[in-house]
C-alpha positions in Angstrom: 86.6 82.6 107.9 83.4 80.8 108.0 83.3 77.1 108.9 81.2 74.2 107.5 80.6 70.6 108.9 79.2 70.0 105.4 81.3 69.2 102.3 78.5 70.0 99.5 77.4 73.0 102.0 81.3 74.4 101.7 81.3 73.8 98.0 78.4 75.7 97.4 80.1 78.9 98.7 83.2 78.6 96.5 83.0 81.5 94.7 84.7 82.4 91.3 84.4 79.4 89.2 81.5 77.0 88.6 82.6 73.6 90.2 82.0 69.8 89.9 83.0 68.3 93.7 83.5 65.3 95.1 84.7 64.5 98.5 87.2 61.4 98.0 88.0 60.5 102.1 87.6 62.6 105.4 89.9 63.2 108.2 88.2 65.6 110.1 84.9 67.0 109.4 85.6 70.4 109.0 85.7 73.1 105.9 86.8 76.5 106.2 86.3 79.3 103.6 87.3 83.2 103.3 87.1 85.5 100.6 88.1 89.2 101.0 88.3 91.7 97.6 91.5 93.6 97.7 90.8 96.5 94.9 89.7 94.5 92.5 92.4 91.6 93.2 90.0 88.2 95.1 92.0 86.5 97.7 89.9 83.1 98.3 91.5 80.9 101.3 90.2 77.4 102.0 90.6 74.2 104.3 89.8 71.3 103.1 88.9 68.3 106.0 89.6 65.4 103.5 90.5 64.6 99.7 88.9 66.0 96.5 88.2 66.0 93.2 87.3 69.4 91.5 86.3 70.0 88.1 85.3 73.4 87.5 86.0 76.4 85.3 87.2 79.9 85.8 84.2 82.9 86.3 86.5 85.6 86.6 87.2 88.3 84.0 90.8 87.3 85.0 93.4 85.2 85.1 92.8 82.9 88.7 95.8 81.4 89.9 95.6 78.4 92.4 97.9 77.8 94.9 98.6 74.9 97.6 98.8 76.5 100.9 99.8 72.5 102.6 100.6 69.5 101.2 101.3 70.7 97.7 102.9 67.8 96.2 99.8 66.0 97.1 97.9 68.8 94.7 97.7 67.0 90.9 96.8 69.8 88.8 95.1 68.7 85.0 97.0 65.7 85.4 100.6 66.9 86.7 101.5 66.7 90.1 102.4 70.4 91.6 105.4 71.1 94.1 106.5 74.0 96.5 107.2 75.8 92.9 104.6 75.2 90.9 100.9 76.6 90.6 98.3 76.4 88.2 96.9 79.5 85.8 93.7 79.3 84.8 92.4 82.0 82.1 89.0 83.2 82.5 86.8 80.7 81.0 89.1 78.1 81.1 88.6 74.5 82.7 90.4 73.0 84.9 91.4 69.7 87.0 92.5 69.0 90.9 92.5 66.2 92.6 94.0 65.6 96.3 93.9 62.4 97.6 92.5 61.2 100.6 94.2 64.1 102.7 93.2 67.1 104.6 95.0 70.2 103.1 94.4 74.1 102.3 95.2 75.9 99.5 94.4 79.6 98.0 93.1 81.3 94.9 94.2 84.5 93.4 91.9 86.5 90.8 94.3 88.8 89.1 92.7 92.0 87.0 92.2 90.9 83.2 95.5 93.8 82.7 97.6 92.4 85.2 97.2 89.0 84.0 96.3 88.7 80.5 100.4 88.8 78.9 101.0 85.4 81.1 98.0 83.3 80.9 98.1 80.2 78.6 96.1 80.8 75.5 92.8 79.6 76.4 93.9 76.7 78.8 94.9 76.5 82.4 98.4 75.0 82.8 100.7 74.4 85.9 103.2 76.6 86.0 106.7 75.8 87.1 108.1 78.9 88.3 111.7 80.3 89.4 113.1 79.3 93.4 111.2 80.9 96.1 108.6 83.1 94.2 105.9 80.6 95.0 106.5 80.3 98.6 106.8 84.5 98.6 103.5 84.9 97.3 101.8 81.7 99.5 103.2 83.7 102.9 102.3 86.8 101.2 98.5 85.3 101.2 98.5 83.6 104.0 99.5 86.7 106.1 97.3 88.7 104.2 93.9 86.5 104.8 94.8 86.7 108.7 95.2 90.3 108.6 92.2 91.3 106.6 89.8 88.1 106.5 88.0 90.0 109.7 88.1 93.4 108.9 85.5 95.8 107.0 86.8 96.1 103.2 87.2 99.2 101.4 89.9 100.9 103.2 93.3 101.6 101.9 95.0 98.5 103.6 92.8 96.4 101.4 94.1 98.2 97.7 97.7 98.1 99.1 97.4 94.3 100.0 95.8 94.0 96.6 98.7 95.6 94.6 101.3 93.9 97.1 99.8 90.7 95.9 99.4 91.2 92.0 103.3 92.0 92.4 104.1 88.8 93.9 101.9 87.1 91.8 102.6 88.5 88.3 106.9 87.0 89.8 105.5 83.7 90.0 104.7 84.0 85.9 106.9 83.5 83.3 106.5 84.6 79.9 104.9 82.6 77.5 106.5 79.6 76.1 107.1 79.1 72.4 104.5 76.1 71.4 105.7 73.0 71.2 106.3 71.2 68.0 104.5 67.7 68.5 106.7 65.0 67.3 105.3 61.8 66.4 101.5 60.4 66.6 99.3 63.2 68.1 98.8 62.4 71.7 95.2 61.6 72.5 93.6 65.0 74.4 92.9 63.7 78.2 91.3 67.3 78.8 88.4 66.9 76.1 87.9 63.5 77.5 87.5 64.8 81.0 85.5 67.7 79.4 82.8 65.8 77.2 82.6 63.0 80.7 81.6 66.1 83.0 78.9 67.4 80.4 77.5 63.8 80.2 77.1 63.3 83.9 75.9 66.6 84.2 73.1 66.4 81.9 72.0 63.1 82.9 69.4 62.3 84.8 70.7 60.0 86.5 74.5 59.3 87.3 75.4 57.0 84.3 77.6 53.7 84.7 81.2 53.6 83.5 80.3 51.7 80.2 77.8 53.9 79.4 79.5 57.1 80.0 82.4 55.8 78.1 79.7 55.3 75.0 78.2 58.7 76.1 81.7 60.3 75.2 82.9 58.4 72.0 85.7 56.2 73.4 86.3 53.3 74.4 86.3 52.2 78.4 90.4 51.6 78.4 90.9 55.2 76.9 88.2 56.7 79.6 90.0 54.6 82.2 93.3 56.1 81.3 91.6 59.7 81.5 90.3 59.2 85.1 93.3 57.8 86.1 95.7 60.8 84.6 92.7 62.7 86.6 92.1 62.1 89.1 93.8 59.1 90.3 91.0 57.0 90.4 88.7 54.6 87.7 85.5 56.2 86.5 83.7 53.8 88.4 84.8 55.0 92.0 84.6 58.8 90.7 80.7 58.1 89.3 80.1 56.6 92.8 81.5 59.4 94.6 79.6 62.0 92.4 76.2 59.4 93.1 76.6 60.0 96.8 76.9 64.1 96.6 73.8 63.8 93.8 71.8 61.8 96.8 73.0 63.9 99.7 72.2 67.4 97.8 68.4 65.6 97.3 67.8 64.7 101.1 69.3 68.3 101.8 67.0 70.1 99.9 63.9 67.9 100.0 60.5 69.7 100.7 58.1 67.1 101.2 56.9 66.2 104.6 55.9 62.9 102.7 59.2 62.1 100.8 61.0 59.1 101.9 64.4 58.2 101.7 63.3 55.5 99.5 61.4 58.0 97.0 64.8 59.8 96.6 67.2 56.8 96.1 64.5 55.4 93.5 64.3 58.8 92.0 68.6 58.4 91.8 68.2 55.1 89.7 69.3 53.5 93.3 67.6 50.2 94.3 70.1 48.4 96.5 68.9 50.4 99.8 71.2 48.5 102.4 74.2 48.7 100.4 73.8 52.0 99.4 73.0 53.5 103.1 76.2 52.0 104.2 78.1 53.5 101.4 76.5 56.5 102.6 77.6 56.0 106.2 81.1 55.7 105.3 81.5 58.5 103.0 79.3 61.3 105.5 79.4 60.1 108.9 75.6 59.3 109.0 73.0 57.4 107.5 70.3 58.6 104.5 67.7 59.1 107.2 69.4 61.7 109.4 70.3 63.9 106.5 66.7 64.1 105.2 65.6 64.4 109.3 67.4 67.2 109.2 66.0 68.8 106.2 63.2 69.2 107.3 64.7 70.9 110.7 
């Protein structure tokens, strides 16, 4: 396990899906992270100091399933809270939503082969799974004891294949076949996942973190409907979420300036950020130090 006293810095070595991350409250300052390749089969563990909201999408070749390891009623997964049954599948390619509020907590991912994997995964979309009593807490001993077991050791032997095929079998339990689709009944329901999806483009490729209204323009709706969509979400306005995603932008900038010259100033201004004092104690709040000492240490 490696640990981080830096949210972005722990986000950063996620691996297996490209990730949007914001850090919504801390209660200790402190982010763990192992990954260990069983045959094929990527057992990911992580500890999470404090809240978050995750938007990100699935790298594998495979089907990833995500599972709470603590706390998982706290886990809201695209929208739908999870329980001590419950995980979410996520196709490879597929997007997908978590938010966990204000709360330390530790959960695991599961890269499956594409063959082990590809009869149960939701066509194209990731979807919480509600599974049959007991499977799901099976297969999150079944991880846990397997990350302290192997986490440490030197891969490739034939413990690692037969933890690997251990876990597929415990995973693959948790899945049942496909549904039949639904026949919608009524006025179409308005799709909270595009909404989500065309909001995370926009603040990507802007060059600056937009405002609510404009984001809301920036997508084609209207700010009630993009409201509603953050709020399914992750539990928040867009307002507090763009904020939260402002401070990362700023933070990653002081981390990874390289100019003996550059002034906290020069990067807030750079961030479309003109209320200094304000901002700074914003900053304070949300990493446990001001502007200055993250760019101070920067530059070592």
């Amino acid at each position: 396990m490696i640990l981080f006293d830096d949210f972005d810095a722990w986000g950063e070595a996620i691996s297996g899906a490209s990730l949007r991350l914001a850090c919504d409250a801390v209660e200790t300052r402190a982010w763990t992270l192992g990954t260990v390749d069983l045959g094929g089969v990527v057992l990911q563990v992580g500890w999470e100091g404090g809240g978050t909201f995750c938007y990100g999408a699935n790298t594998h070749s495979g089907t990833l399933l995500f599972v709470p390891l603590t706390h998982a009623a706290e886990h809201v997964a695209n929208g739908e809270r999870l329980d001590d049954d419950s995980l979410l599948a996520i196709p490879c390619g597929a997007d997908f939503r978590i938010t966990v509020r204000k709360r330390a907590h530790a959960w695991c991912s599961i890269a499956l082969p594409f063959d082990a994997a590809a009869a149960f995964s939701p066509p194209g979309r990731s979807a919480t799974i509600a599974c049959g009593p007991g499977v799901v807490p099976r297969l999150r001993r079944l991880a846990t004891d397997i990350a302290g077991a192997l986490l440490d050791q030197s891969a490739g032997n034939a413990a690692f294949v037969a933890a690997g095929r251990e876990l597929v079998e415990a995973a693959t339990a948790c899945l049942p076949a496909r549904p039949a689709p639904a026949v919608p009944i009524g006025r179409p329901r308005i799709d909270r996942a595009e909404i989500i999806r065309r909001a995370m483009a926009a603040i990507d490729g802007a060059v600056i973190v937009p405002s609510a209204a404009d984001l809301a323009c920036e997508v084609g709706t209207t700010n009630r409907t993009l409201l509603r969509a953050f709020q399914e979400t992750f539990g928040v306005p867009p307002r507090q979420y763009l904020i939260l995603r402002e401070l990362h932008a700023v933070r990653r900038s002081l981390r990874s300036s390289d100019s003996a010259d550059a002034t906290v100033a020069d990067v807030l201004t750079r961030h479309g950020i003109w209320e200094f004092g304000r901002f700074a104690a914003r900053y304070r709040r949300q990493f446990g130090e001001v502007p200055s000492a993250t760019l101070a240490r920067s530059r070592g």
